[in-house]
N, CA, C and O of each residue as an XYZ file, in Angstrom:
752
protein
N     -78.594    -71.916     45.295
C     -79.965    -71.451     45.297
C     -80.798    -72.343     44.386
O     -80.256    -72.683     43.334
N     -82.417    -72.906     44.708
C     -82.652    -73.822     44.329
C     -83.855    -72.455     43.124
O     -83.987    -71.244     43.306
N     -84.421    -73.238     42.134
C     -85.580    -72.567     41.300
C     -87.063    -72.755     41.882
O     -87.526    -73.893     41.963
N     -87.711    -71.779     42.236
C     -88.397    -71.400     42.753
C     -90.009    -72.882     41.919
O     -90.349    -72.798     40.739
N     -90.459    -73.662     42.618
C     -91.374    -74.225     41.922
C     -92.707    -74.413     42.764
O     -92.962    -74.890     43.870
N     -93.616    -73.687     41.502
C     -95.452    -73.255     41.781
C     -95.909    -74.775     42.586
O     -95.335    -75.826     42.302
N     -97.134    -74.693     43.723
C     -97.397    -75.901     44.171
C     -97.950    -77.089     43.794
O     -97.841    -78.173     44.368
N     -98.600    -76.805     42.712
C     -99.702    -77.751     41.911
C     -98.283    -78.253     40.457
O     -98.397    -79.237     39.727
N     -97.288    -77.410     40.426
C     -96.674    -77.645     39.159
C     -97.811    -77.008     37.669
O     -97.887    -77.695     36.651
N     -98.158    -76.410     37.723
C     -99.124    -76.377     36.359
C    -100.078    -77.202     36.139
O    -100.378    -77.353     34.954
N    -100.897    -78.035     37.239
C    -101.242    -79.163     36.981
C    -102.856    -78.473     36.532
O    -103.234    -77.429     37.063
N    -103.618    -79.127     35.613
C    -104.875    -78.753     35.331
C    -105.956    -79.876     35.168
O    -105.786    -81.026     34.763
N    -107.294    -79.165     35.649
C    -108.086    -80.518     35.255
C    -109.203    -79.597     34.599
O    -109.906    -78.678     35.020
N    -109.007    -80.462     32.987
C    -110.147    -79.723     32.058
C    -111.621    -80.196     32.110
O    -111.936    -81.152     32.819
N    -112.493    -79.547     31.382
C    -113.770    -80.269     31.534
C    -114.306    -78.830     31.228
O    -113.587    -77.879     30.918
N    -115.953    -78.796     31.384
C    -117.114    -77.746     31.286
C    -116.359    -76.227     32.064
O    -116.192    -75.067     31.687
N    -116.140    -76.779     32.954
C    -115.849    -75.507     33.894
C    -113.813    -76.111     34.024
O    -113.605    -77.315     34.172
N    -113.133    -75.560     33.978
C    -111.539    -75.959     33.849
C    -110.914    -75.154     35.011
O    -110.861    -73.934     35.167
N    -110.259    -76.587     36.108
C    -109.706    -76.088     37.021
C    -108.488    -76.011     36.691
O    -108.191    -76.969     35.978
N    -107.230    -74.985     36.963
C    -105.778    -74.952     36.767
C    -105.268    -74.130     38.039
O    -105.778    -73.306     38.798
N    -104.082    -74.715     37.919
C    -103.064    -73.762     38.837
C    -102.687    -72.473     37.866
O    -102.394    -72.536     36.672
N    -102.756    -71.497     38.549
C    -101.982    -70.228     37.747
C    -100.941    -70.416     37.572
O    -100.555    -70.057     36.460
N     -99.894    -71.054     38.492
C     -98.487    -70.470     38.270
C     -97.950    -69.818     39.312
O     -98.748    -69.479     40.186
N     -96.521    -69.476     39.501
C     -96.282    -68.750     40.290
C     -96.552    -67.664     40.806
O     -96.333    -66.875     39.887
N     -96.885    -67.086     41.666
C     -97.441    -65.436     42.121
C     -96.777    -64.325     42.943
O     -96.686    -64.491     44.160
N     -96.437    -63.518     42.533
C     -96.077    -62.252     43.845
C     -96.960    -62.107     44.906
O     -97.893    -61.333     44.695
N     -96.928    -62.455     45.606
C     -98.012    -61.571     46.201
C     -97.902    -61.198     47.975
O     -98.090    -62.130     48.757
N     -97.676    -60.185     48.368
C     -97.395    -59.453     49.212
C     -98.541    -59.110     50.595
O     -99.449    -58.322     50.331
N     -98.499    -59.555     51.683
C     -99.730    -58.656     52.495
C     -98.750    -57.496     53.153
O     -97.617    -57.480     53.633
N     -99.887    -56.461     52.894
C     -99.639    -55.328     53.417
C    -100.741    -54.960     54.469
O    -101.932    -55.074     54.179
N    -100.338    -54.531     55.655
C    -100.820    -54.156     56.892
C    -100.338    -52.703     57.329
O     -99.206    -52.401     57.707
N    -101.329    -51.953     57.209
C    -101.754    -50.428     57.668
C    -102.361    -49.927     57.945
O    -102.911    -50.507     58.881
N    -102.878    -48.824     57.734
C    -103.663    -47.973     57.808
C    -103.940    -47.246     55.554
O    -103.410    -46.557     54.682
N    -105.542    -48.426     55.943
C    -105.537    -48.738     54.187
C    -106.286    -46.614     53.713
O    -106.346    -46.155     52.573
N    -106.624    -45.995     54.785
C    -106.786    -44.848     54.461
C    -105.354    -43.569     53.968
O    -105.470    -42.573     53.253
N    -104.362    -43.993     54.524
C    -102.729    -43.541     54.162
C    -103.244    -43.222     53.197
O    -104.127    -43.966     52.769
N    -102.825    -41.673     52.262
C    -102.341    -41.283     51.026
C    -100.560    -42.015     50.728
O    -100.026    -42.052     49.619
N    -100.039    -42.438     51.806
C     -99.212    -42.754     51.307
C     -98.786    -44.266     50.812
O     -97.916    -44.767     50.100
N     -99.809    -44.660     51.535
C     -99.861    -46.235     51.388
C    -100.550    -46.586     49.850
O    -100.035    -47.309     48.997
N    -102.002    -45.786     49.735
C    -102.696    -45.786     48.378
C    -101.621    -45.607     47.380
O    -101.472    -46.579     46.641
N    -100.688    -44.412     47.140
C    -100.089    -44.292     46.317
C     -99.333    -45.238     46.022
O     -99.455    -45.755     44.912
N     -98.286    -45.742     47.006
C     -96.934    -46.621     46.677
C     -98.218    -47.933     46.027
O     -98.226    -48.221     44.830
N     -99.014    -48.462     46.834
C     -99.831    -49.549     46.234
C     -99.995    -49.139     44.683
O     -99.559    -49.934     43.850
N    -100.586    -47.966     44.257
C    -100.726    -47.570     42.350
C     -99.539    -47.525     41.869
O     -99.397    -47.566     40.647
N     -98.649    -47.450     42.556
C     -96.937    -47.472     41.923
C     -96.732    -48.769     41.670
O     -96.249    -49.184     40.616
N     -97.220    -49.741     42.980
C     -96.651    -51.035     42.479
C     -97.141    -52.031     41.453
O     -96.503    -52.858     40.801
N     -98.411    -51.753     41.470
C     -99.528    -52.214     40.771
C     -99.910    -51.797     39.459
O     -99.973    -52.509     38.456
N    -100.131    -50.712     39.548
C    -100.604    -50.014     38.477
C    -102.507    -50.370     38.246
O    -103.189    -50.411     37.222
N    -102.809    -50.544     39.485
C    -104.780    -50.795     39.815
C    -105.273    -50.072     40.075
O    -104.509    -49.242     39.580
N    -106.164    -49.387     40.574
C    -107.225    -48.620     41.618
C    -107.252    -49.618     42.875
O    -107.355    -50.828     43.076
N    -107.078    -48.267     43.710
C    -107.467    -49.135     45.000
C    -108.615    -49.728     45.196
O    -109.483    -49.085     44.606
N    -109.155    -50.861     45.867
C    -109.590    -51.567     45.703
C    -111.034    -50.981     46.840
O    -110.668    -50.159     47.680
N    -112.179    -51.266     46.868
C    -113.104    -50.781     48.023
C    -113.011    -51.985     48.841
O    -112.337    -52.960     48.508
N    -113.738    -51.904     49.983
C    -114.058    -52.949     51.178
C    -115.152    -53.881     50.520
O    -116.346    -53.642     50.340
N    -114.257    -55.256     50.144
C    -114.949    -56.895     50.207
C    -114.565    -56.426     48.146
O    -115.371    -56.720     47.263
N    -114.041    -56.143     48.039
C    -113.147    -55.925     46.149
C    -112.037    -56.715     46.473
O    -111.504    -57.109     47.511
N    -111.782    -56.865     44.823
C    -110.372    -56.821     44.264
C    -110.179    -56.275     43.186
O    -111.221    -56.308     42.532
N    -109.338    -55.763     42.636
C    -108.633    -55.215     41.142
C    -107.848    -55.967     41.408
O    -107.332    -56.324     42.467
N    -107.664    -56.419     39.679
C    -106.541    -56.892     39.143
C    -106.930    -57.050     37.862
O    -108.035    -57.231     37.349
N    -105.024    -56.879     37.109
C    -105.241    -56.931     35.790
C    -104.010    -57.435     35.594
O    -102.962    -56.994     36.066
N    -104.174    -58.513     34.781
C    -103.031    -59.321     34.567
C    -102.456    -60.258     35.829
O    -103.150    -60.817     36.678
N    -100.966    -60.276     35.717
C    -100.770    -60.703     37.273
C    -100.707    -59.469     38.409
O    -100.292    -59.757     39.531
N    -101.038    -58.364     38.172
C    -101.082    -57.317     39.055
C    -102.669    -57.546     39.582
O    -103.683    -57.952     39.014
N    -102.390    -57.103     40.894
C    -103.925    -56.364     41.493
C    -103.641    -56.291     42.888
O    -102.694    -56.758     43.520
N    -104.901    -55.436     43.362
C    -105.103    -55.497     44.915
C    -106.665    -56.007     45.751
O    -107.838    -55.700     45.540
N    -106.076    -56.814     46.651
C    -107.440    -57.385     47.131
C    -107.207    -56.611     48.384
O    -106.236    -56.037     48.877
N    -108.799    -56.861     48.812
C    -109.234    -55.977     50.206
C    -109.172    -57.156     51.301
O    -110.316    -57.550     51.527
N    -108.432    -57.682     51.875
C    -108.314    -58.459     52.919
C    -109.183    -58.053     54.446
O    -109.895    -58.921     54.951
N    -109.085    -57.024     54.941
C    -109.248    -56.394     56.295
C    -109.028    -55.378     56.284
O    -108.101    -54.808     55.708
N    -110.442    -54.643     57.394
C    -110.024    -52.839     57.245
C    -108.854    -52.134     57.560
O    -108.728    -50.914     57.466
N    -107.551    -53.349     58.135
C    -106.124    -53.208     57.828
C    -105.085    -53.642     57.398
O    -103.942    -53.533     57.840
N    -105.832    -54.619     55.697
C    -104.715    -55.086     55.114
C    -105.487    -55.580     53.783
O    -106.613    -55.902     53.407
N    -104.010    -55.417     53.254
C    -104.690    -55.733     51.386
C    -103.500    -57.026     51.058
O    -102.440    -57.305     51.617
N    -104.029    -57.472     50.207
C    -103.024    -58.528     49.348
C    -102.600    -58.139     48.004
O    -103.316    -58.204     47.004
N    -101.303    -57.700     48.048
C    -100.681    -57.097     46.714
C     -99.871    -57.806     45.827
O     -98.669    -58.072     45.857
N    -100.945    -58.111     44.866
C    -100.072    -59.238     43.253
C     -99.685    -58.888     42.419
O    -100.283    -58.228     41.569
N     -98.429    -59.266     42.406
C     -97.168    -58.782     41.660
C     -97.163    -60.000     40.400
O     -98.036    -60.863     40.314
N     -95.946    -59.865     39.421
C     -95.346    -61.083     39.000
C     -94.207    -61.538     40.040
O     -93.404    -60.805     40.617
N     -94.321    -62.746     40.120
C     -93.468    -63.515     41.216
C     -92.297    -63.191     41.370
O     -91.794    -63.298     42.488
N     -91.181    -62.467     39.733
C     -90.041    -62.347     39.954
C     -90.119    -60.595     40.841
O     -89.272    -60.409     41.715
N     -90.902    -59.709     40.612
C     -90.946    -58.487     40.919
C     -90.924    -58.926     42.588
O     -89.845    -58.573     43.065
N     -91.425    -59.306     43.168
C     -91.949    -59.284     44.601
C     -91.023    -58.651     45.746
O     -91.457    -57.998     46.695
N     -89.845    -58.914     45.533
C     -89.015    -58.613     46.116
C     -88.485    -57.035     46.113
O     -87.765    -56.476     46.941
N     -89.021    -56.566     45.031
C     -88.178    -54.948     44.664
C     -89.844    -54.303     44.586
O     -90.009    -53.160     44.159
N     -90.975    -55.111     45.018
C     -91.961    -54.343     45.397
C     -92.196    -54.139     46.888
O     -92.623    -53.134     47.455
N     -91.848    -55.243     47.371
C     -91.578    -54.678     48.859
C     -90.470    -53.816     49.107
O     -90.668    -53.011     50.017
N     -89.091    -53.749     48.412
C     -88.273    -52.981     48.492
C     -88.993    -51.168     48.091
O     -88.815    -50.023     48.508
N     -89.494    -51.579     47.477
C     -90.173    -49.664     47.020
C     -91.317    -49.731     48.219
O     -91.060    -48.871     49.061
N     -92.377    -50.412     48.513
C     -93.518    -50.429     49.979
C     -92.332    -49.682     51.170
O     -92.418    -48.540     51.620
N     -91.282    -50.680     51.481
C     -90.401    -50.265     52.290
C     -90.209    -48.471     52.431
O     -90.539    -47.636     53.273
N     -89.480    -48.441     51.086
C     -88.849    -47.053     50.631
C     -90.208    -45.722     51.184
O     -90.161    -44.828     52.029
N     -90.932    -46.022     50.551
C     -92.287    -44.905     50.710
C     -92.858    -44.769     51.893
O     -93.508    -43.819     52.330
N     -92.487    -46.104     52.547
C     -93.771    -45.831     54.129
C     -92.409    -46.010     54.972
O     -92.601    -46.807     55.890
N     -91.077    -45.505     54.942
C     -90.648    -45.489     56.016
C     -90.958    -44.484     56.707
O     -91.269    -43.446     56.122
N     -90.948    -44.541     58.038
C     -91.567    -43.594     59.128
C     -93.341    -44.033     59.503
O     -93.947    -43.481     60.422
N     -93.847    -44.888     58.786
C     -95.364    -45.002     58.638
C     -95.332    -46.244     59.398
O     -94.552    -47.167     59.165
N     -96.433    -46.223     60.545
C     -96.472    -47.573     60.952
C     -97.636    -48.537     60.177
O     -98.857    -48.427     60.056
N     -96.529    -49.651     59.661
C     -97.053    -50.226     58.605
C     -96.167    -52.240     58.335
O     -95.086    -52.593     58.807
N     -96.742    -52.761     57.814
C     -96.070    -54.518     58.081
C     -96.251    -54.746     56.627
O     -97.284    -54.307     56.121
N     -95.338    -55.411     55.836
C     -95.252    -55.759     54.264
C     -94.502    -56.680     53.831
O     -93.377    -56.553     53.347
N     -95.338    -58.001     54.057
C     -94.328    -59.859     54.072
C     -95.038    -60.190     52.567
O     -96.101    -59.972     51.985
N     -93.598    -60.935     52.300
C     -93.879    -61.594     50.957
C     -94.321    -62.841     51.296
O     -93.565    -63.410     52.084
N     -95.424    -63.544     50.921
C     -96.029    -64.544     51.339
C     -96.399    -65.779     50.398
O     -97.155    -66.738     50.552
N     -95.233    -65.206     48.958
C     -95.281    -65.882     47.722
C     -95.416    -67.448     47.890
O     -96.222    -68.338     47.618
N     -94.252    -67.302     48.456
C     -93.868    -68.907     48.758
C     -94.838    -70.184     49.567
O     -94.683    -71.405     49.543
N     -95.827    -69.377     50.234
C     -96.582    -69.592     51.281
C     -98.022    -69.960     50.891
O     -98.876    -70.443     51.635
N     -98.176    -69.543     49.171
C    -100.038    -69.486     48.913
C     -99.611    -70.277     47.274
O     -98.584    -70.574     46.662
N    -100.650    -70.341     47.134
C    -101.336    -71.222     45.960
C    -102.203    -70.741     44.931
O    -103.238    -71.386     45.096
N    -102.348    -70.032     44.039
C    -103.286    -69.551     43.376
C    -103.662    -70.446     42.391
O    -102.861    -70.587     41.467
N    -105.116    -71.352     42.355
C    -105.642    -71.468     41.340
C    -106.826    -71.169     40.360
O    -107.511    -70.235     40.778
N    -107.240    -71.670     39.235
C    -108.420    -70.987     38.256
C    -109.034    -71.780     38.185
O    -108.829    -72.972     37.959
N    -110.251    -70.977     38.453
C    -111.632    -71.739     37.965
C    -112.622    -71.084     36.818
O    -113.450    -70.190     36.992
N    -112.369    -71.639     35.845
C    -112.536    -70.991     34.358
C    -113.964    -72.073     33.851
O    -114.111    -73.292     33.762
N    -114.772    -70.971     33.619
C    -116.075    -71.738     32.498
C    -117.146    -71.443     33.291
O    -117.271    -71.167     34.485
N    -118.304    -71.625     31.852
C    -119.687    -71.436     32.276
C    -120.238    -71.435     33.837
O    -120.370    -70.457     34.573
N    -120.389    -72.178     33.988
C    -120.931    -72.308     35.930
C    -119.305    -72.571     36.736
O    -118.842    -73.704     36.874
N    -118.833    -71.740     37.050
C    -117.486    -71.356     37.683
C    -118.331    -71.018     39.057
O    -117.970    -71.630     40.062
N    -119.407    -70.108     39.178
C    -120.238    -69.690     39.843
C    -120.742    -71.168     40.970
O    -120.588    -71.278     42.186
N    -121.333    -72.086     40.028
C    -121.940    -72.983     41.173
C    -120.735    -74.028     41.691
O    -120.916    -74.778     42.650
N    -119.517    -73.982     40.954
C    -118.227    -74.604     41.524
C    -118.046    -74.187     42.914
O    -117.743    -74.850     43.906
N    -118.263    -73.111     42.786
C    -117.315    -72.268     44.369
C    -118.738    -72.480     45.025
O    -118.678    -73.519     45.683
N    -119.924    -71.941     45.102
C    -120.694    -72.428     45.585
C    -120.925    -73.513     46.626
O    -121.207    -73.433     47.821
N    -120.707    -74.629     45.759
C    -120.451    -75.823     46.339
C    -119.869    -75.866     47.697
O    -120.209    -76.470     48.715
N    -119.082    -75.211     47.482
C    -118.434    -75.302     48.491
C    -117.996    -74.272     49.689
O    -117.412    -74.616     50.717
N    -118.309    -73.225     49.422
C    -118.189    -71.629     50.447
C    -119.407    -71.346     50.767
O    -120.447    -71.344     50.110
N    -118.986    -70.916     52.701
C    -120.126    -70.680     53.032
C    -120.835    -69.237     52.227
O    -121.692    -68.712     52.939
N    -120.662    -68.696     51.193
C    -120.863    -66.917     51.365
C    -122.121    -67.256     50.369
O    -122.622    -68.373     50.233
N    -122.519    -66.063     49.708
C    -123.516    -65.578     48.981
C    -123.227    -65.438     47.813
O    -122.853    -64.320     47.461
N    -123.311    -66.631     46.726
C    -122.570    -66.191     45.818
C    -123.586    -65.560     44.505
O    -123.309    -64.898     43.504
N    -124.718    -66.047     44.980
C    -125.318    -65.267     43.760
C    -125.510    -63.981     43.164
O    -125.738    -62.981     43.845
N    -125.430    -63.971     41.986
C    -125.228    -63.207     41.118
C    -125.548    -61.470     41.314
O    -124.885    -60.562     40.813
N    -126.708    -61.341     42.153
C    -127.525    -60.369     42.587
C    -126.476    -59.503     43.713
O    -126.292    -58.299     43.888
N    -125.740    -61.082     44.552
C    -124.895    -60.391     45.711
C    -123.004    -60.641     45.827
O    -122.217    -60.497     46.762
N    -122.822    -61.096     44.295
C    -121.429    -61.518     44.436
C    -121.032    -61.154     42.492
O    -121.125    -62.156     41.784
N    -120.841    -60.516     42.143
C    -120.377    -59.887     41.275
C    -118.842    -59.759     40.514
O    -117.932    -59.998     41.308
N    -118.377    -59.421     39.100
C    -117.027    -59.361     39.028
C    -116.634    -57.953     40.256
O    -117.322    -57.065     40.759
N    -114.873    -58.436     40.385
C    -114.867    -57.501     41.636
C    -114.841    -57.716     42.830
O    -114.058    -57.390     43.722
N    -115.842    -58.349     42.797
C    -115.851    -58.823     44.430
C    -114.949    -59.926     44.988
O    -114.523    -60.738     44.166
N    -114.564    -60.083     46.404
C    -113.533    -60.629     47.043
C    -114.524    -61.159     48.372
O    -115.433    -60.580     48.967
N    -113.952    -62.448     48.538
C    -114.151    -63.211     49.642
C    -113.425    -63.673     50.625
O    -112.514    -64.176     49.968
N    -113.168    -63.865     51.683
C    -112.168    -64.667     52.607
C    -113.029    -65.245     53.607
O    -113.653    -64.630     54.472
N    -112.993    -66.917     53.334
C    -114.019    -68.074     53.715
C    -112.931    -69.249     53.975
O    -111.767    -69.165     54.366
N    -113.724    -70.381     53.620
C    -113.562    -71.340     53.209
C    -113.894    -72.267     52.002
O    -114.629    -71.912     51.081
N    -113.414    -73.238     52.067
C    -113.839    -73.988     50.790
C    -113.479    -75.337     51.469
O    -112.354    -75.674     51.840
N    -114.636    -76.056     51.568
C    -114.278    -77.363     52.214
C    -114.063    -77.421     53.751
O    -114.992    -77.232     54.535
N    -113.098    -77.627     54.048
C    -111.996    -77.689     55.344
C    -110.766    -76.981     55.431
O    -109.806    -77.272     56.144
N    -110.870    -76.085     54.692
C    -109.439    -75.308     54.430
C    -110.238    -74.034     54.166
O    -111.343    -73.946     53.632
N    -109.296    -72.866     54.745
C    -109.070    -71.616     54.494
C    -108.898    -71.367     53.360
O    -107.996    -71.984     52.794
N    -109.856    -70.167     52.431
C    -109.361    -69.547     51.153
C    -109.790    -68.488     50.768
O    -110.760    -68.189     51.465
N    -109.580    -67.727     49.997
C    -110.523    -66.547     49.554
C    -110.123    -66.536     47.982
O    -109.082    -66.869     47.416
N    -111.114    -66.123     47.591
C    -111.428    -65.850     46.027
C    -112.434    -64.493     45.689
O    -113.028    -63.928     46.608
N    -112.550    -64.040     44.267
C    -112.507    -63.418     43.609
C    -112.829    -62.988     42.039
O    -111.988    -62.609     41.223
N    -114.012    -63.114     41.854
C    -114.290    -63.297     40.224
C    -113.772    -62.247     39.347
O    -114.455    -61.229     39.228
N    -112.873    -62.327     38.835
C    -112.055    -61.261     37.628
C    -113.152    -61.324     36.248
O    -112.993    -60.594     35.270
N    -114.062    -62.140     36.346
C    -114.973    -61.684     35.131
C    -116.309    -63.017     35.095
O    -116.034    -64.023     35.749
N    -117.264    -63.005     34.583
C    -118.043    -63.495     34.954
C    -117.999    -65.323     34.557
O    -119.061    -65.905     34.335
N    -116.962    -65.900     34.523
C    -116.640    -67.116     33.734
C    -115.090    -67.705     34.565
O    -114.386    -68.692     34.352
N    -114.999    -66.623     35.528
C    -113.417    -66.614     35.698
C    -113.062    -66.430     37.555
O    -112.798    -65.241     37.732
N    -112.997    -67.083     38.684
C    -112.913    -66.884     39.878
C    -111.076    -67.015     39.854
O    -110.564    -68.017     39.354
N    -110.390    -66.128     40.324
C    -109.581    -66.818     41.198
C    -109.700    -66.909     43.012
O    -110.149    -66.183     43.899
N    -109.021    -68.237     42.930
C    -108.836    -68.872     44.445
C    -107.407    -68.938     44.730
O    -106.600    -69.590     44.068
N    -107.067    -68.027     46.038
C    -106.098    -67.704     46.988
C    -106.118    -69.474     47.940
O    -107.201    -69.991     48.214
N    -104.877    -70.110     48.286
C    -105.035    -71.246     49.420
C    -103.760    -71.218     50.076
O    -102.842    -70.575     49.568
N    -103.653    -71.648     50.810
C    -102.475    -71.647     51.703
C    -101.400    -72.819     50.572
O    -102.120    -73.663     50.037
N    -100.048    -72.935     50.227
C     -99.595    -73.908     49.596
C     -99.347    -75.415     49.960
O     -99.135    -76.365     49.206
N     -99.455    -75.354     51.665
C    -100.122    -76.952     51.933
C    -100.931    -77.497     51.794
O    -100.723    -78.673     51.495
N    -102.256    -77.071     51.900
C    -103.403    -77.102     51.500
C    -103.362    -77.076     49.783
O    -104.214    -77.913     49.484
N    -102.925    -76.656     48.809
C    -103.358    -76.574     47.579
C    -103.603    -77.749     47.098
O    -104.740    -77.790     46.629
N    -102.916    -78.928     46.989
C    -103.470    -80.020     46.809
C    -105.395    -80.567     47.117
O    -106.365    -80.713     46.375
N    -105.263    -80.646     47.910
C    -106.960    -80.590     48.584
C    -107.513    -79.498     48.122
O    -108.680    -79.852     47.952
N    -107.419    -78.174     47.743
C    -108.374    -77.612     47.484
C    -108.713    -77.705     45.624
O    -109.791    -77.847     45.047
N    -107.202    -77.546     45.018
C    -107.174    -78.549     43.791
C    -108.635    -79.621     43.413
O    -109.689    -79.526     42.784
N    -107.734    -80.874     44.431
C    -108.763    -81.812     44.397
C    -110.362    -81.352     44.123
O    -110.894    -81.269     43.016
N    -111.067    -81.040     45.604
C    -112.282    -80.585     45.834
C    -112.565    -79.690     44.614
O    -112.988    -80.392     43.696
N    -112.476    -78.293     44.253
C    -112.419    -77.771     43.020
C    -112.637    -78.549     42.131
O    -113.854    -78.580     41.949
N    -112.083    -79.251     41.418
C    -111.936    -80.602     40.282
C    -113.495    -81.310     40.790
O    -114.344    -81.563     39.935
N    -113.732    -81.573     42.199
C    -114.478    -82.961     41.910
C    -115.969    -82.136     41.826
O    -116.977    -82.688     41.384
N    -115.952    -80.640     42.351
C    -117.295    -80.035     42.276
C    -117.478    -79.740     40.954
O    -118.556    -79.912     40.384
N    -116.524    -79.320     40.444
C    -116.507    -79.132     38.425
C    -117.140    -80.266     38.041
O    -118.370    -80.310     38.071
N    -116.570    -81.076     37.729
C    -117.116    -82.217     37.453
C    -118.529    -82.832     37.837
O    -119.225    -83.465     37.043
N    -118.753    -82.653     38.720
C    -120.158    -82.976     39.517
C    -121.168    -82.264     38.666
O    -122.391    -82.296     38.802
N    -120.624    -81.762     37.969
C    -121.921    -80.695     37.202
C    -122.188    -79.350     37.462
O    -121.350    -78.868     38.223
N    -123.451    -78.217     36.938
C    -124.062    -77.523     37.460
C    -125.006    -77.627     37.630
O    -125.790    -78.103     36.809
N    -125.407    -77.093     39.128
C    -126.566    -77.111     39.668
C    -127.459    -76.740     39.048
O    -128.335    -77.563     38.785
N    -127.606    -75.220     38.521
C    -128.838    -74.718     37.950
C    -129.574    -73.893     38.625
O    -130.705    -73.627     38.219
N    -128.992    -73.250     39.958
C    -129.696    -72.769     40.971
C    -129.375    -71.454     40.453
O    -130.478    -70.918     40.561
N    -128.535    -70.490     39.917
C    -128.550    -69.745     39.640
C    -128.892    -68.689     38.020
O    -129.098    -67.497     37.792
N    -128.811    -69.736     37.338
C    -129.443    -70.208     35.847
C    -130.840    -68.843     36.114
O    -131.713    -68.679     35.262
């Protein structure tokens, strides 16, 4: 069995606004029926979050839940848990028609940390990011560039970005070169 290694390696690029890889991640999609009492619960068992509303995320620490689709959430674990959190998802919704893949291996999580973090992502997603209409809390699933991603501001200085792990390289990159490029000032 080989040791499990994050896609970027830890790689970071500092500056005003500081792009990094997180690190390895749990993280689970779950596909249901997100109204289940039974689904809500096992999710606060695994997590220990509030469920999340439609276009949210919670998270605290490496735990949380994002709102993917009005039938599926993305559930972040620590990377070593992942496996005995789908094992308990399993346990609780048997009989429930319901789908719960570990997709650890498969995504990329990196940070976009500092002052204008805001006009970083900007740059580059089609959505609404200003301040008035994109808030801590809130959750996206877009793009960034030419690649698929969704992100998530955990606090007002602080986005994380979800990418597929082939793609992480390129979105890395891009990230880095919009940091760098400055801030705009459009939201200032």
């Amino acid at each position: 069995m080989s040791n499990a290694v994050s896609a970027l390696q830890g790689r970071t690029a500092p500056g005003e606004v500081t792009i990094r890889e997180a690190g390895l991640r749990g993280m689970i999609i779950l596909r249901g029926d997100l109204a289940d009492k039974k689904l809500r619960k096992v999710c606060a068992d695994v997590t220990s979050v509030k469920f999340p509303d439609q276009g949210q995320a919670n998270s605290e620490g490496d735990k949380g839940l994002c709102w993917m689709s009005p039938d599926e959430l993305l559930v972040l674990v620590p990377y070593t848990e992942a496996a005995d959190a789908i094992a308990k998802i399993d346990a609780k919704l048997a009989g429930t028609h319901y789908l719960a893949e570990n997709v650890s291996d498969a995504r990329a999580v990196i940070l976009v940390e500092g002052a204008f973090c805001r006009d970083v992502i900007a740059k580059l997603a089609p959505a609404d990011l200003h301040p008035d209409s994109f808030k801590p809390g809130d959750f996206r699933r877009t793009r960034l560039g030419q690649v698929a991603a969704a992100f998530w501001m955990r606090d007002e200085d602080t986005f994380e970005v979800i990418c597929f792990r082939s793609v992480a390289e390129y979105t890395f990159d891009l990230l880095a070169m919009s940091a760098k490029s400055g801030e705009v000032g459009h939201f200032a």
